[in-house]
N, CA, C and O atoms as a Maestro MAE file, in Angstrom:
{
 s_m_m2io_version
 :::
 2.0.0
}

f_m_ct {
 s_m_title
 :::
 protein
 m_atom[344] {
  # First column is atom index #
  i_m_mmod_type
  r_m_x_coord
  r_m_y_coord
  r_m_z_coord
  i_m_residue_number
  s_m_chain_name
  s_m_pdb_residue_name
  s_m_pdb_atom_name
  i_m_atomic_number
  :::
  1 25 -27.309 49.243 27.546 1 A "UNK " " N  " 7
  2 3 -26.472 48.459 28.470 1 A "UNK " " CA " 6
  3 2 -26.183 49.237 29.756 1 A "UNK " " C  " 6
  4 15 -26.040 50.458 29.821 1 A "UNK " " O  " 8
  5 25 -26.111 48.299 30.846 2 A "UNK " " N  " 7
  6 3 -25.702 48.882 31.951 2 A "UNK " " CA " 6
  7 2 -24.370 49.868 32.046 2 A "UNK " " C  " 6
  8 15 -23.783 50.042 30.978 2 A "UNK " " O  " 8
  9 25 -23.789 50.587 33.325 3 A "UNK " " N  " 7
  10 3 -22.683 50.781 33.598 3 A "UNK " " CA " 6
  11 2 -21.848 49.869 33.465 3 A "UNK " " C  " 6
  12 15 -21.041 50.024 32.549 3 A "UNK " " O  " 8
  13 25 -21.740 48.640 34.295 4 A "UNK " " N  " 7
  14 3 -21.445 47.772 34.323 4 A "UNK " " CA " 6
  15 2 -20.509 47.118 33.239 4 A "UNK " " C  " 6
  16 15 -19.279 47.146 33.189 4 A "UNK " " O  " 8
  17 25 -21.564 46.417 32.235 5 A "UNK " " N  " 7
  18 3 -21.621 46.161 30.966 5 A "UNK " " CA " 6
  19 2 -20.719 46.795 29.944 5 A "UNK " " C  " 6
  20 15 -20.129 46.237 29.019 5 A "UNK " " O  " 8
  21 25 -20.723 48.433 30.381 6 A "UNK " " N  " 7
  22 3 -20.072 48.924 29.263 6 A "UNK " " CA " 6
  23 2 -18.341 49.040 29.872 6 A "UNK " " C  " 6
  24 15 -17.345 49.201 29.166 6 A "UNK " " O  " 8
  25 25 -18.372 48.946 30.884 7 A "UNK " " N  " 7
  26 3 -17.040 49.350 32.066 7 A "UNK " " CA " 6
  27 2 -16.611 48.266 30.920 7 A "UNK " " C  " 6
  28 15 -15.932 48.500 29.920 7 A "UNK " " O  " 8
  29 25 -17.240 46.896 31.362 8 A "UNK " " N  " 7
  30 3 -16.765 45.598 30.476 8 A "UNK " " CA " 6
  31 2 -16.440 45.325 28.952 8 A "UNK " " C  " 6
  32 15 -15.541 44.606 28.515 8 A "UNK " " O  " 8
  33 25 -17.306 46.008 28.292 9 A "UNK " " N  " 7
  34 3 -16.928 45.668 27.047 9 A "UNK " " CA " 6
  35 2 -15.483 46.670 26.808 9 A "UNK " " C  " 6
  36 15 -14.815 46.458 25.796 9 A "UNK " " O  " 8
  37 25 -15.150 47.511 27.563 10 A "UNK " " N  " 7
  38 3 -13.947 48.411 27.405 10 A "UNK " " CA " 6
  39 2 -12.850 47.698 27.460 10 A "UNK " " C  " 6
  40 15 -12.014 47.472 26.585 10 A "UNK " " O  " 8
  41 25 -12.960 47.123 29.322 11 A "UNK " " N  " 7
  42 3 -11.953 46.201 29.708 11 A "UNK " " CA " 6
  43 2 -11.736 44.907 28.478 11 A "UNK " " C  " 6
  44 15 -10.656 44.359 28.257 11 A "UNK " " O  " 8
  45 25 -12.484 44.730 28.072 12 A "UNK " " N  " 7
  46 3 -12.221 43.103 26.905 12 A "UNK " " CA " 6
  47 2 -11.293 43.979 25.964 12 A "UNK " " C  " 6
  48 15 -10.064 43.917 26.004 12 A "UNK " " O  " 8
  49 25 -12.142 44.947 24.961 13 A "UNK " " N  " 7
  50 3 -10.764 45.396 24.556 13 A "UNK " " CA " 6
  51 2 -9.456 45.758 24.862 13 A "UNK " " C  " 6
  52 15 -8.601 45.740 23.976 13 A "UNK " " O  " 8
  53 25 -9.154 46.129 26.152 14 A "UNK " " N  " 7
  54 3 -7.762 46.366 26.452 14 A "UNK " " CA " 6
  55 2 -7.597 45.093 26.572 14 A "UNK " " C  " 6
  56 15 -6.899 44.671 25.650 14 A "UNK " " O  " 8
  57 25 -7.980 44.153 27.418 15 A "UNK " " N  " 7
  58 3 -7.485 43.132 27.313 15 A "UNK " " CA " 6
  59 2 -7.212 42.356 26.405 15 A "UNK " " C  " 6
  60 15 -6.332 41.511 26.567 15 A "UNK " " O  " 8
  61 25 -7.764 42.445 25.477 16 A "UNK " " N  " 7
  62 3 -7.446 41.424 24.076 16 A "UNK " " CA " 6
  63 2 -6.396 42.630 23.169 16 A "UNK " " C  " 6
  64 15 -5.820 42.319 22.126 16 A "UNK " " O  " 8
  65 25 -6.327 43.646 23.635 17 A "UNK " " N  " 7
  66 3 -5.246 44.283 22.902 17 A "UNK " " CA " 6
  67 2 -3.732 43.860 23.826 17 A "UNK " " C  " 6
  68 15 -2.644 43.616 23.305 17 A "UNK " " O  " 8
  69 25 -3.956 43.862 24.904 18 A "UNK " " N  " 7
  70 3 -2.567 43.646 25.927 18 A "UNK " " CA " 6
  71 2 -2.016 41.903 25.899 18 A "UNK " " C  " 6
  72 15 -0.889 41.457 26.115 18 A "UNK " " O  " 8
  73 25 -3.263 41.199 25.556 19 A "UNK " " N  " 7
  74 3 -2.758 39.933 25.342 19 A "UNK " " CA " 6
  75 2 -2.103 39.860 24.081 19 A "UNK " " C  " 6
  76 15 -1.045 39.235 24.010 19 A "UNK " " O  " 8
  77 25 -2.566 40.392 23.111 20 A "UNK " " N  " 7
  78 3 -2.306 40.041 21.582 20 A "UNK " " CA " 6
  79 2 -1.055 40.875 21.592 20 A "UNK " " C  " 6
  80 15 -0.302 40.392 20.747 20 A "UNK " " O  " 8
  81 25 -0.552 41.820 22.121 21 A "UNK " " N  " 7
  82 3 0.906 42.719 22.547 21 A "UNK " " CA " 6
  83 2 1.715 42.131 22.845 21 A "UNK " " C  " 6
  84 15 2.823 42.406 22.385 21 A "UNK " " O  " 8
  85 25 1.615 41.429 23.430 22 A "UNK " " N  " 7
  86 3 2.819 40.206 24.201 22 A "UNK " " CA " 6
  87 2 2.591 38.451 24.075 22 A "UNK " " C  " 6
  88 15 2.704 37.443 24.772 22 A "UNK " " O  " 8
  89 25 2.255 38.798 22.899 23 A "UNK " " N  " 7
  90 3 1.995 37.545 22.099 23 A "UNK " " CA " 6
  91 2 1.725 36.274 22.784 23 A "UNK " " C  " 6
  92 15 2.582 35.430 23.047 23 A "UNK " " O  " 8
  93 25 0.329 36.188 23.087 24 A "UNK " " N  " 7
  94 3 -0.348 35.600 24.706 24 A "UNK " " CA " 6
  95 2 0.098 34.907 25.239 24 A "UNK " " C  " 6
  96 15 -0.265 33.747 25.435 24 A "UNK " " O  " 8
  97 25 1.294 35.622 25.731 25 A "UNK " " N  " 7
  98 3 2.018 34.889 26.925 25 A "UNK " " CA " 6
  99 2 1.680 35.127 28.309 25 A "UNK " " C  " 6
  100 15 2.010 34.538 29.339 25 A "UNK " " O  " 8
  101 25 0.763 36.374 28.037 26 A "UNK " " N  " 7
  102 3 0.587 36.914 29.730 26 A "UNK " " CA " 6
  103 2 -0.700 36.702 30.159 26 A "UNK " " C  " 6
  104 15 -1.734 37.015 29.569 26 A "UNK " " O  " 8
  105 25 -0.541 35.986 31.542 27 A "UNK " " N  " 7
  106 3 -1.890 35.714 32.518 27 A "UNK " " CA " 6
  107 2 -2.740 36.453 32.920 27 A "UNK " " C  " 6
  108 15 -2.740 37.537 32.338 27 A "UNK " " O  " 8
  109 25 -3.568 36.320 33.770 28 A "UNK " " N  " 7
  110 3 -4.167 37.002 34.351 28 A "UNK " " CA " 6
  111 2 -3.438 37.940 35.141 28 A "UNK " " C  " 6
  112 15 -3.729 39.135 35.079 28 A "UNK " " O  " 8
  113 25 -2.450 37.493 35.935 29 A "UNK " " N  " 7
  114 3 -1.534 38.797 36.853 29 A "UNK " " CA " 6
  115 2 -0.289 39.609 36.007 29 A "UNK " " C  " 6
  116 15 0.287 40.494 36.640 29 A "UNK " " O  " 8
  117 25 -0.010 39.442 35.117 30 A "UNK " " N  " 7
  118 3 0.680 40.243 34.531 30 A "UNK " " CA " 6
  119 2 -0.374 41.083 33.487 30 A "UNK " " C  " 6
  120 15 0.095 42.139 33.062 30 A "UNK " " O  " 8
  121 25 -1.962 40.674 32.955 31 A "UNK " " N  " 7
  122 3 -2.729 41.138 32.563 31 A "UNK " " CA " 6
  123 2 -3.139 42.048 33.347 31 A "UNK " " C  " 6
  124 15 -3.336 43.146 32.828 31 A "UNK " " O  " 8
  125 25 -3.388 41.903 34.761 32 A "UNK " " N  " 7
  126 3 -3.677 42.824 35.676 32 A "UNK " " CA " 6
  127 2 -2.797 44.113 35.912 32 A "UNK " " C  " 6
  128 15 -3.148 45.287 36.025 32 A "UNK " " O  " 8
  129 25 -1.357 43.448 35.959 33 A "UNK " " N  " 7
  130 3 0.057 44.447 36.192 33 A "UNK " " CA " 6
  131 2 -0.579 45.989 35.316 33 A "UNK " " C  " 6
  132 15 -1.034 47.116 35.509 33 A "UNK " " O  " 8
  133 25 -0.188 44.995 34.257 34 A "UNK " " N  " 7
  134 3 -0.235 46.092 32.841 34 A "UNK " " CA " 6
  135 2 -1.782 47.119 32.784 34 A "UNK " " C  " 6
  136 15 -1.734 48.336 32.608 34 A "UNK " " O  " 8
  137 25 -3.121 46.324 32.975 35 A "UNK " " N  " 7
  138 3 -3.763 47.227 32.699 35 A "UNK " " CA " 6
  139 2 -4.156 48.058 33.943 35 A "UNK " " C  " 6
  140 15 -4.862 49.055 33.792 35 A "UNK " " O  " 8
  141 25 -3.710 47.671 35.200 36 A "UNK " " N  " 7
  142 3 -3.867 49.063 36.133 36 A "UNK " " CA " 6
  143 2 -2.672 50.496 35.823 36 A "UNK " " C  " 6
  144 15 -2.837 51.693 36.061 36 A "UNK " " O  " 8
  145 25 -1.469 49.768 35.207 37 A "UNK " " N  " 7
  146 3 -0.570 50.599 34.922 37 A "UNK " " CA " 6
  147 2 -1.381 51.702 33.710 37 A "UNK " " C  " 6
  148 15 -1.322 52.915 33.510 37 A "UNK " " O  " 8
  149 25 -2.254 50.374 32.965 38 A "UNK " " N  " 7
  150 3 -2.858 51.923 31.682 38 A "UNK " " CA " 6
  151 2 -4.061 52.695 32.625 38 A "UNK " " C  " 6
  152 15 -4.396 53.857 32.393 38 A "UNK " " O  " 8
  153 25 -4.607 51.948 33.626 39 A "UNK " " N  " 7
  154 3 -6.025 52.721 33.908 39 A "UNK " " CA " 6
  155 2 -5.445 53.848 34.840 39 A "UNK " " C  " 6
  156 15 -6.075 54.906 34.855 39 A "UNK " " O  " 8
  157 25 -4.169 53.730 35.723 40 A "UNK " " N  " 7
  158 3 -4.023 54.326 36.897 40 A "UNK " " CA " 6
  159 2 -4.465 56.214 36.815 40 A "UNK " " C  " 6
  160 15 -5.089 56.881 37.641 40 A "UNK " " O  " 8
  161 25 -3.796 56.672 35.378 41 A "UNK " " N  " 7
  162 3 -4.261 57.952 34.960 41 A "UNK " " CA " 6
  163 2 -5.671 57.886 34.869 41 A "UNK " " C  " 6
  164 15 -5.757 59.051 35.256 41 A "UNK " " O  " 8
  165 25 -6.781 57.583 34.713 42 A "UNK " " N  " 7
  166 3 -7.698 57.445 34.522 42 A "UNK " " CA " 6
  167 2 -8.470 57.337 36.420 42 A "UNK " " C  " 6
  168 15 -9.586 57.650 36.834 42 A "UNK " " O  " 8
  169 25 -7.592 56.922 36.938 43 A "UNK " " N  " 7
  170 3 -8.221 56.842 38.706 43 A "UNK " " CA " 6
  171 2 -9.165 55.563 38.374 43 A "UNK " " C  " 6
  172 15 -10.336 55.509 38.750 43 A "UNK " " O  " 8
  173 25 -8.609 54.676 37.725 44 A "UNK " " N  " 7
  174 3 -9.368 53.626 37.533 44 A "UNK " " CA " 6
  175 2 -8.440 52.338 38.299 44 A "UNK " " C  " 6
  176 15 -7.240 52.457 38.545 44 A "UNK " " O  " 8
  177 25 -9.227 51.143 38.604 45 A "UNK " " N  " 7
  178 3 -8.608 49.794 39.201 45 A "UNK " " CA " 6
  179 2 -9.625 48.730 38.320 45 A "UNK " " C  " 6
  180 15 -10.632 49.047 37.686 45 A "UNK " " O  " 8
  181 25 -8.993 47.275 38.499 46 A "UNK " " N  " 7
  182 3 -9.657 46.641 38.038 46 A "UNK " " CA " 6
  183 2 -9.301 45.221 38.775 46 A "UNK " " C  " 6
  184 15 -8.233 44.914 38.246 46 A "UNK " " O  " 8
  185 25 -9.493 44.624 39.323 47 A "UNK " " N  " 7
  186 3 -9.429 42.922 40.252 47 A "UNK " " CA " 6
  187 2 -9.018 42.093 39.213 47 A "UNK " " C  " 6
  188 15 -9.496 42.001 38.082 47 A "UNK " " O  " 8
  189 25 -7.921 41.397 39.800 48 A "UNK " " N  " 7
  190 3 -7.687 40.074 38.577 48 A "UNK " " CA " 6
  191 2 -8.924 38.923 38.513 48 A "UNK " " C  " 6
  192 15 -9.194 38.111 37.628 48 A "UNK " " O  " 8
  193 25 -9.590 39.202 39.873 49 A "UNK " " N  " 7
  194 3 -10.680 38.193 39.552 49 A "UNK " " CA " 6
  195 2 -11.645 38.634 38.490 49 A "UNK " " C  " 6
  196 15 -12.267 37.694 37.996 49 A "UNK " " O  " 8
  197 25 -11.933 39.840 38.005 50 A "UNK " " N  " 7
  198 3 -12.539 40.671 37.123 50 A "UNK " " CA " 6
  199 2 -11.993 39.978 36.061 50 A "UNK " " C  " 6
  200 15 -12.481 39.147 35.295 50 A "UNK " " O  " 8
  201 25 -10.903 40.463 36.151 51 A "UNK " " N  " 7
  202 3 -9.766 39.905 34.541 51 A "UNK " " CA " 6
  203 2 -10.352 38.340 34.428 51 A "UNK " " C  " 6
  204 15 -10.919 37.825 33.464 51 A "UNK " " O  " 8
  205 25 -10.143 37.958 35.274 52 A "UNK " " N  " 7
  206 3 -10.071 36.327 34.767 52 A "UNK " " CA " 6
  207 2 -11.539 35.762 33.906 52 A "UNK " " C  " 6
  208 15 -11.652 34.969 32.971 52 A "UNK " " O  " 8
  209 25 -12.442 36.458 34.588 53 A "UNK " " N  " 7
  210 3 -13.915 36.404 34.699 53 A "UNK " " CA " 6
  211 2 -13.863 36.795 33.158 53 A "UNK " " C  " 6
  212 15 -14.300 35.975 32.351 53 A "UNK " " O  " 8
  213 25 -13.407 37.871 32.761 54 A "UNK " " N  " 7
  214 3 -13.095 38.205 31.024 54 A "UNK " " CA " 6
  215 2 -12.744 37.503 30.076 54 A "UNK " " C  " 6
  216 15 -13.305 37.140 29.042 54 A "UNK " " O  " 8
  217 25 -11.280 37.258 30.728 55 A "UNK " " N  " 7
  218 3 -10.940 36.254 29.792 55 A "UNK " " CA " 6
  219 2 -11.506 35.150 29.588 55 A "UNK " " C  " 6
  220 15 -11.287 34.558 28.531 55 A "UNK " " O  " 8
  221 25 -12.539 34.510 30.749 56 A "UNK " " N  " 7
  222 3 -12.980 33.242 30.328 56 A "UNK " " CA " 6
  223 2 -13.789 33.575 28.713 56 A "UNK " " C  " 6
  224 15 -13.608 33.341 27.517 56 A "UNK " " O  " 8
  225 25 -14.715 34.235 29.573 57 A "UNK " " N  " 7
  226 3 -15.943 34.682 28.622 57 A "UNK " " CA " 6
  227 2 -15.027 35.112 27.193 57 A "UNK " " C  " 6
  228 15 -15.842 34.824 26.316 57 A "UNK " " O  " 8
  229 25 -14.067 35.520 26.635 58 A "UNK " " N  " 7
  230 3 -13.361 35.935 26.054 58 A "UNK " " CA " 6
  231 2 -12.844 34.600 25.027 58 A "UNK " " C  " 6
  232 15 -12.806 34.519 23.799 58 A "UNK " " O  " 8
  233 25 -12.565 33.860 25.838 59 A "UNK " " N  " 7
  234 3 -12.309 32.133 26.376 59 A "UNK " " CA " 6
  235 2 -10.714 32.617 25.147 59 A "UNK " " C  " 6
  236 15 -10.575 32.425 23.939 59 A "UNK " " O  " 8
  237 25 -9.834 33.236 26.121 60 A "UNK " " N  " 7
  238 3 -8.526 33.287 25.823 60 A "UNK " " CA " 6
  239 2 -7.684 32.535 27.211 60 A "UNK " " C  " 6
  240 15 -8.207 32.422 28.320 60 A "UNK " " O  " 8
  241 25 -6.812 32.243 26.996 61 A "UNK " " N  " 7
  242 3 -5.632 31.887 28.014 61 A "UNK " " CA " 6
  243 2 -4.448 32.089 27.407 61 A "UNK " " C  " 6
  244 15 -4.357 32.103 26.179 61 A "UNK " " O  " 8
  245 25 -3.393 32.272 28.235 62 A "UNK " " N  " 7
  246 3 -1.754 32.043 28.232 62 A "UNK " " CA " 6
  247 2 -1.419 30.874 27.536 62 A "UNK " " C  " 6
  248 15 -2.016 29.810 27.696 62 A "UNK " " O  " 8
  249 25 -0.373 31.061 26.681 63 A "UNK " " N  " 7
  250 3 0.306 29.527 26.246 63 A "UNK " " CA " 6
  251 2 1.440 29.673 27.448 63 A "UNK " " C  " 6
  252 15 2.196 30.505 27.949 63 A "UNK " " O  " 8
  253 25 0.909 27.856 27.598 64 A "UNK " " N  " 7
  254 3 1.823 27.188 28.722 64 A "UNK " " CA " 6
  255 2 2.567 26.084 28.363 64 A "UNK " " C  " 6
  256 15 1.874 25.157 27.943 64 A "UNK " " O  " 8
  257 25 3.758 25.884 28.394 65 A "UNK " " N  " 7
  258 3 4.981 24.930 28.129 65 A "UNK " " CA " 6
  259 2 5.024 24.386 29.421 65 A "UNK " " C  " 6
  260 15 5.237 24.991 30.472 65 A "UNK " " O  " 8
  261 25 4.727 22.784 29.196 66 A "UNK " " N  " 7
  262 3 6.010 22.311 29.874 66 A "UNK " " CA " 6
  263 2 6.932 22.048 29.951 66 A "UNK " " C  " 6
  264 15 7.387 21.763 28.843 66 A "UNK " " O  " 8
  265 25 8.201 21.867 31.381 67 A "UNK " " N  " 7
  266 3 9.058 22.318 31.878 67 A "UNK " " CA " 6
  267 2 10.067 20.754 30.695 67 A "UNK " " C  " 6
  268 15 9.611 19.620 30.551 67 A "UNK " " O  " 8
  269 25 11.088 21.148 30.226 68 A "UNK " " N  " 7
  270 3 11.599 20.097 29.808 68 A "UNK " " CA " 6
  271 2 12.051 19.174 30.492 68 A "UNK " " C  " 6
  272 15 12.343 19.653 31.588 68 A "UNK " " O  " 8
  273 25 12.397 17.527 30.442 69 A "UNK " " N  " 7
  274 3 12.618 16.818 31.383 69 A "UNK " " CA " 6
  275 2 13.669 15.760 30.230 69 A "UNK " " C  " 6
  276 15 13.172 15.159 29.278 69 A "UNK " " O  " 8
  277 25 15.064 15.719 30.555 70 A "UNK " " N  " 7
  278 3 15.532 14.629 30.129 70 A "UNK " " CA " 6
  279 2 14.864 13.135 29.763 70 A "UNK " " C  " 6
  280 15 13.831 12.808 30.347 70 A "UNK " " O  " 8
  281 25 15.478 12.238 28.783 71 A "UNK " " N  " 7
  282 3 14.340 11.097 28.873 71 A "UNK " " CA " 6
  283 2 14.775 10.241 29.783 71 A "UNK " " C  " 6
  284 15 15.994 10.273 29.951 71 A "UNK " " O  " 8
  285 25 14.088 9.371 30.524 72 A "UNK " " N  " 7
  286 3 14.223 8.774 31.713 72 A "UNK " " CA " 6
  287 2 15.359 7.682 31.352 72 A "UNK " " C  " 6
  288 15 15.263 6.939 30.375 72 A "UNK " " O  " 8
  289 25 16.503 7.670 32.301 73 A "UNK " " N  " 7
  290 3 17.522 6.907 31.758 73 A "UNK " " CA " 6
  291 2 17.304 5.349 33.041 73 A "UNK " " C  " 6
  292 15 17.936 4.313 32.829 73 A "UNK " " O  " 8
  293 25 16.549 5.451 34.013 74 A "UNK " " N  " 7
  294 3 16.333 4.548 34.832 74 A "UNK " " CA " 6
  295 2 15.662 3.410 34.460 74 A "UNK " " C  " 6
  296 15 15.510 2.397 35.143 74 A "UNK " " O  " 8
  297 25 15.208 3.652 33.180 75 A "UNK " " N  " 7
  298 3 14.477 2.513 32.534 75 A "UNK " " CA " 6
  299 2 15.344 1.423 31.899 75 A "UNK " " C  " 6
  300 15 15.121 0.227 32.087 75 A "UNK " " O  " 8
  301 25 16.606 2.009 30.938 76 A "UNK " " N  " 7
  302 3 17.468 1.129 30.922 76 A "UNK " " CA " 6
  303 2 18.764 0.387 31.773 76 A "UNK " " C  " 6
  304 15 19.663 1.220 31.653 76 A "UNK " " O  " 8
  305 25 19.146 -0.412 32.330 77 A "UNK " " N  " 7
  306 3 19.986 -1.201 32.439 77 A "UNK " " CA " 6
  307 2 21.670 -0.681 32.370 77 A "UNK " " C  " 6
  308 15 22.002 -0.227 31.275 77 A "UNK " " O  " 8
  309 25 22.179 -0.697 32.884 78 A "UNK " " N  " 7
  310 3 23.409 0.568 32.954 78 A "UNK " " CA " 6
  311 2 24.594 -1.155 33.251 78 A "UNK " " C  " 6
  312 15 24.880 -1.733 34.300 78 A "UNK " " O  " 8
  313 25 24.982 -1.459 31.789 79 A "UNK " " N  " 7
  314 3 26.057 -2.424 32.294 79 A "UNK " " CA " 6
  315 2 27.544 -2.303 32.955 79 A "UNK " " C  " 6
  316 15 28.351 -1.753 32.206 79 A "UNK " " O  " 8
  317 25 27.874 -2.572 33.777 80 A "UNK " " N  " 7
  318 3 29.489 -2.402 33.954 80 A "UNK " " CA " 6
  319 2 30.798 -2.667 33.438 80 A "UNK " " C  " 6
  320 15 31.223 -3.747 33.848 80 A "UNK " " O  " 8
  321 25 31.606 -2.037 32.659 81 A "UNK " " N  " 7
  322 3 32.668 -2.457 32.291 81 A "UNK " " CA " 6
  323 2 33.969 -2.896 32.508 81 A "UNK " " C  " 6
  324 15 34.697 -1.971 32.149 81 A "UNK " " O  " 8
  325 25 34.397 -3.490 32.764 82 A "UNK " " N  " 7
  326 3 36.190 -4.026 32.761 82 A "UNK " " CA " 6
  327 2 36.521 -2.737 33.063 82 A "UNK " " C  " 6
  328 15 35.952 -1.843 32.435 82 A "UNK " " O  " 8
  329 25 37.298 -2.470 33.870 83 A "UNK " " N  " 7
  330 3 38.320 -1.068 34.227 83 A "UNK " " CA " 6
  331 2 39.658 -1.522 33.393 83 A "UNK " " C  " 6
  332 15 40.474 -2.351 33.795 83 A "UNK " " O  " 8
  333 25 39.707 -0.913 32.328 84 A "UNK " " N  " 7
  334 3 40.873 -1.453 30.917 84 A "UNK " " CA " 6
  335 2 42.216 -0.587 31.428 84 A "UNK " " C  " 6
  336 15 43.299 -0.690 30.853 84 A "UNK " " O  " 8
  337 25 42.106 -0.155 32.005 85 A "UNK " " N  " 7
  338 3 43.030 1.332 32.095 85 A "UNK " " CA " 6
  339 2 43.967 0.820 34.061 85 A "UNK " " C  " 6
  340 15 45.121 1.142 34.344 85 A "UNK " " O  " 8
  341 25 43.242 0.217 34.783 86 A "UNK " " N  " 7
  342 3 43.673 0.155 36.269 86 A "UNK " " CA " 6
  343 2 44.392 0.849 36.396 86 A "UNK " " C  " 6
  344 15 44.911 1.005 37.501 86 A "UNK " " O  " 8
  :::
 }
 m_bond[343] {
  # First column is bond index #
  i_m_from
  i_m_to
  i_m_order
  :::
  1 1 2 1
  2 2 3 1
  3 3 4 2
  4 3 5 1
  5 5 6 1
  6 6 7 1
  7 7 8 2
  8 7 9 1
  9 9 10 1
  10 10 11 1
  11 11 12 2
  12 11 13 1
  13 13 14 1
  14 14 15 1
  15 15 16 2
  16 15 17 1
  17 17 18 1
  18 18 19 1
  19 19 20 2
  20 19 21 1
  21 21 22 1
  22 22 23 1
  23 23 24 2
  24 23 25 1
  25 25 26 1
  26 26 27 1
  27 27 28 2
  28 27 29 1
  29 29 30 1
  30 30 31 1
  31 31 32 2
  32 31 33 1
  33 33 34 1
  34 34 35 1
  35 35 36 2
  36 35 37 1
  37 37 38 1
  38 38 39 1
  39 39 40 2
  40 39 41 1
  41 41 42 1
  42 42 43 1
  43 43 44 2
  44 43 45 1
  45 45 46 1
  46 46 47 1
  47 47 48 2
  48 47 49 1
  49 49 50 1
  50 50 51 1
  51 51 52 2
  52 51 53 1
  53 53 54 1
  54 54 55 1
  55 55 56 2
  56 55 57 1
  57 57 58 1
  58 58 59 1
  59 59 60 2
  60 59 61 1
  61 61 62 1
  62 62 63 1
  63 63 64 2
  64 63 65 1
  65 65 66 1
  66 66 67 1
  67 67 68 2
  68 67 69 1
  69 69 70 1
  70 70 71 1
  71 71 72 2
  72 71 73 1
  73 73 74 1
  74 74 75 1
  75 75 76 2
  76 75 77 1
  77 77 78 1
  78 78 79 1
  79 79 80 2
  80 79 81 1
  81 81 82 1
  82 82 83 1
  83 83 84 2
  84 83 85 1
  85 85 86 1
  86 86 87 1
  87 87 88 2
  88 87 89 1
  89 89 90 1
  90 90 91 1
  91 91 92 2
  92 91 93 1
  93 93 94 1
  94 94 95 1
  95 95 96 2
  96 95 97 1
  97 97 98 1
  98 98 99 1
  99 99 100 2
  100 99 101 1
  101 101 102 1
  102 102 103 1
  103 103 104 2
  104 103 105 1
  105 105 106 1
  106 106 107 1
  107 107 108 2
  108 107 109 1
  109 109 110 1
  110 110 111 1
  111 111 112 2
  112 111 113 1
  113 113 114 1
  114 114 115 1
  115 115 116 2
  116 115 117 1
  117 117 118 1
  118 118 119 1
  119 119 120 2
  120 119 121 1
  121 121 122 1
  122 122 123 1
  123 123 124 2
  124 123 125 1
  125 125 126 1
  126 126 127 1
  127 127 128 2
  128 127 129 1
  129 129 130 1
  130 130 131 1
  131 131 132 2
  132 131 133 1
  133 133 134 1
  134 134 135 1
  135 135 136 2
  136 135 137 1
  137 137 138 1
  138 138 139 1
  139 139 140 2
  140 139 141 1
  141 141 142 1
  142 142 143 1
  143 143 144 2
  144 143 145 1
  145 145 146 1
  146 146 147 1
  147 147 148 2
  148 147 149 1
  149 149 150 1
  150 150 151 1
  151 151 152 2
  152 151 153 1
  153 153 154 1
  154 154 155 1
  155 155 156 2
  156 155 157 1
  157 157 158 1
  158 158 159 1
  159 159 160 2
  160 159 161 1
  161 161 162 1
  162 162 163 1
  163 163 164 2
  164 163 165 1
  165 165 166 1
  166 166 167 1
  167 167 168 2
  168 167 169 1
  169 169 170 1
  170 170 171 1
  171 171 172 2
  172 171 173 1
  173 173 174 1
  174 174 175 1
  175 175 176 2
  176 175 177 1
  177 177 178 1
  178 178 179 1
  179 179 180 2
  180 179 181 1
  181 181 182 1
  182 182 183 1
  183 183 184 2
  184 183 185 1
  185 185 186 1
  186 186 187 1
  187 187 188 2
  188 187 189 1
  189 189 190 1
  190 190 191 1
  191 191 192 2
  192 191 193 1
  193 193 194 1
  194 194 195 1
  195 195 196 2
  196 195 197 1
  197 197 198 1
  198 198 199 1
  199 199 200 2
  200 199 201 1
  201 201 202 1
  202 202 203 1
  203 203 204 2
  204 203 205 1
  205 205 206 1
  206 206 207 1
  207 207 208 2
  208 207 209 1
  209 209 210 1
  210 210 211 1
  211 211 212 2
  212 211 213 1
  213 213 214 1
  214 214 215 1
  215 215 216 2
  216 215 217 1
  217 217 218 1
  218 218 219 1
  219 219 220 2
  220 219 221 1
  221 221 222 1
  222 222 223 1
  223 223 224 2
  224 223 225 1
  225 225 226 1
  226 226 227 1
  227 227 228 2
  228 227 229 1
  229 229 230 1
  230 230 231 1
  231 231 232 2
  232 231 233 1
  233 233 234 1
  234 234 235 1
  235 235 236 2
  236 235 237 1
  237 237 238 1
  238 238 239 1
  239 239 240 2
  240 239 241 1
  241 241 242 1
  242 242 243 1
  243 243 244 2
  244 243 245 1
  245 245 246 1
  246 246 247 1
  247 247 248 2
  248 247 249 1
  249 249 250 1
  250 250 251 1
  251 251 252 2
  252 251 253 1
  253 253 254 1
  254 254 255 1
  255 255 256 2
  256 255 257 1
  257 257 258 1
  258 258 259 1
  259 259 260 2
  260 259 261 1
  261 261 262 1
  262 262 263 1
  263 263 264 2
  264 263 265 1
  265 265 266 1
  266 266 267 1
  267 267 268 2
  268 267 269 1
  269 269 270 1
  270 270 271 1
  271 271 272 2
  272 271 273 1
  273 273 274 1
  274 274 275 1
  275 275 276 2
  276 275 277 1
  277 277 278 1
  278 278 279 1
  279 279 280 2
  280 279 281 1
  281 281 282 1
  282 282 283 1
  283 283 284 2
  284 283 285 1
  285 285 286 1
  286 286 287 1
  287 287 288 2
  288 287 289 1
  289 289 290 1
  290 290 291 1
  291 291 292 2
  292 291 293 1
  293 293 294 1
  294 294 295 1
  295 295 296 2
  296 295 297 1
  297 297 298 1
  298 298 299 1
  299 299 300 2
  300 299 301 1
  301 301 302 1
  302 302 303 1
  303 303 304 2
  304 303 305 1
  305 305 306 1
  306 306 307 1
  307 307 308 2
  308 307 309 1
  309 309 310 1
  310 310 311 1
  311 311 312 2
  312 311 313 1
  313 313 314 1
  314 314 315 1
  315 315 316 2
  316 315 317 1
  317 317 318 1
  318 318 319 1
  319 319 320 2
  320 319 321 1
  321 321 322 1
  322 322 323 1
  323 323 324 2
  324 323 325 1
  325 325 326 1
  326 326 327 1
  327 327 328 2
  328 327 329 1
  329 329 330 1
  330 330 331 1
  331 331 332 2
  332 331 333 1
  333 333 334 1
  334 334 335 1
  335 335 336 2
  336 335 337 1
  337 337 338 1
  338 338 339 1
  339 339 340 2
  340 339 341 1
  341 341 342 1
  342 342 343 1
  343 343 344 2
  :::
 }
}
């Protein structure tokens, strides 16, 4: 295998170790955060476009929630009552 190639199969393991660490909640830019923070001793960098390019091939992603939303109250009919009290 190339340089290349092997740079890569390194990076997949950190990466599938740093995802599975933070119980794959983290993206590509907090994937990035973290593993320049491990390579920086090393005088190493790595591009999130790199990362992403991994993870496809990897074919991992982030779990994503959506945002909660009350249930729509505009659908029902809102009657008016007698003011009992004046």
């Amino acid at each position: 295998p190339s340089k290349r190639r092997a740079e890569d199969a390194d990076l997949k393991q950190r990466i599938l170790r740093i995802f599975a660490e933070f119980k794959q909640r983290y993206g590509v830019m907090k994937i990035h955060h973290e593993l320049n923070l491990e390579l920086q001793p090393l005088q190493l960098r790595c591009s999130p476009r790199r990362i992403s390019r991994l993870m496809k091939e990897l074919d991992i992603h982030s779990v994503t929630v959506n945002k909660w939303k009350a249930a729509s109250a505009s659908k029902t009919k809102v009657e008016q009552c007698s003011n009992l009290l004046k």
